[in-house]
N, C-alpha and C positions, 0 to 999 in steps of 0.2 A: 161217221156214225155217231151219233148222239150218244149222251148217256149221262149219269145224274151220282155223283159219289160226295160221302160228306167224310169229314175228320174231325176230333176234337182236341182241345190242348188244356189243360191243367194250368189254371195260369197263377194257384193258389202255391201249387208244388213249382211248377216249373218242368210238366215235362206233361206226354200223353196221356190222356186218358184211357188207359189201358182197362177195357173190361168194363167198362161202361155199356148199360142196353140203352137201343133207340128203336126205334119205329117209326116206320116211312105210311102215310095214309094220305090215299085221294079223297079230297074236301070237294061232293058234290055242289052245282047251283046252291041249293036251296039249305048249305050249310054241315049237313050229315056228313061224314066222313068214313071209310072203309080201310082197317089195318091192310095192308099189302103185305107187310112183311116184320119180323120182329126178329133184333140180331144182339151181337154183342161185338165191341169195337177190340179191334185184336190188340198186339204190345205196340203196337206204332196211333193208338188210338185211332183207326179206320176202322174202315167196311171192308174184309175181306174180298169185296170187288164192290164191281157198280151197282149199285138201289136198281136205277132201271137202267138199257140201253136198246139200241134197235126197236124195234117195233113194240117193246115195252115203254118205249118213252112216247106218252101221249101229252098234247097242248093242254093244259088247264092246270087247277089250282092242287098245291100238293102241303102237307106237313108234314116234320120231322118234328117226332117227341123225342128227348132227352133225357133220363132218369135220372137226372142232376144229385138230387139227396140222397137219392142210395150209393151212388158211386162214393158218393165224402164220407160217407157214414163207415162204409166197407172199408176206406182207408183209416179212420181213426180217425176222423172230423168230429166233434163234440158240433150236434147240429140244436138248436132251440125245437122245442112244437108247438105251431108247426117251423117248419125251416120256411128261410125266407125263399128260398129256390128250392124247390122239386121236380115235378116235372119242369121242362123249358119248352112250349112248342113254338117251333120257329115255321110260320106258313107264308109261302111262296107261289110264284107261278111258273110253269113252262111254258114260254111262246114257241123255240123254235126245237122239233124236234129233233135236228139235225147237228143242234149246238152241245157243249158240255157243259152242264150247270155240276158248279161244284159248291157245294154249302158247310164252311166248316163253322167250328162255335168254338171259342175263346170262354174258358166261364171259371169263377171260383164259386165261392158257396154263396155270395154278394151279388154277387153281375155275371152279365153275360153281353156278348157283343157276336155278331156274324157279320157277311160278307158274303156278294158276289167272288165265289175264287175263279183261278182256272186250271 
């Protein structure tokens, strides 16, 4: 059974991103995008389960937004304005719906990096 879960890591701290908000949205054809869902990553910096799975996970193009600068800020990050990282959207696709796409983000207040995981 398919299904689509992301996680974050603190790579400024060295540990999860605990309590961090993201947002999962399907990006139609013609670019418009629809929020599916809006969460908040629990103390192991995940999704308290999978974004989609089963017959929720449909082929096509998806994004995951990030609230990057609020999370540093809420920890006691002295951020510039604007910051250089705020939102992050990371946009993807799902071919198979039968596969696990797992999307973590690596990010400090600087950079950020993702990955195919599994």
């Amino acid at each position: 059974m398919g299904k689509l879960t992301t996680h974050v890591l603190d790579t400024m701290n060295g540990c999860p991103a605990a309590g961090m908000a993201v947002a999962l949205w399907r990006v139609a054809p013609d670019g418009s995008a629809r929020c599916l869902q809006s969460l908040v990553l629990d103390s192991d910096g995940r999704a308290s389960g999978p974004l989609l799975e089963g017959e929720g996970l449909q082929p096509g193009r998806y994004r995951l937004s990030f609230e990057v600068g609020a999370y540093f800020r809420a920890r006691g990050v002295t951020l510039p304005e604007p910051p250089f990282l705020d939102t992050v959207p990371l946009d993807f696709g799902l071919a198979d719906p039968g596969a696990h796409y797992h999307v973590p983000l690596l990010v400090s207040p600087w950079s950020y990096s993702t990955y195919r995981g599994s």
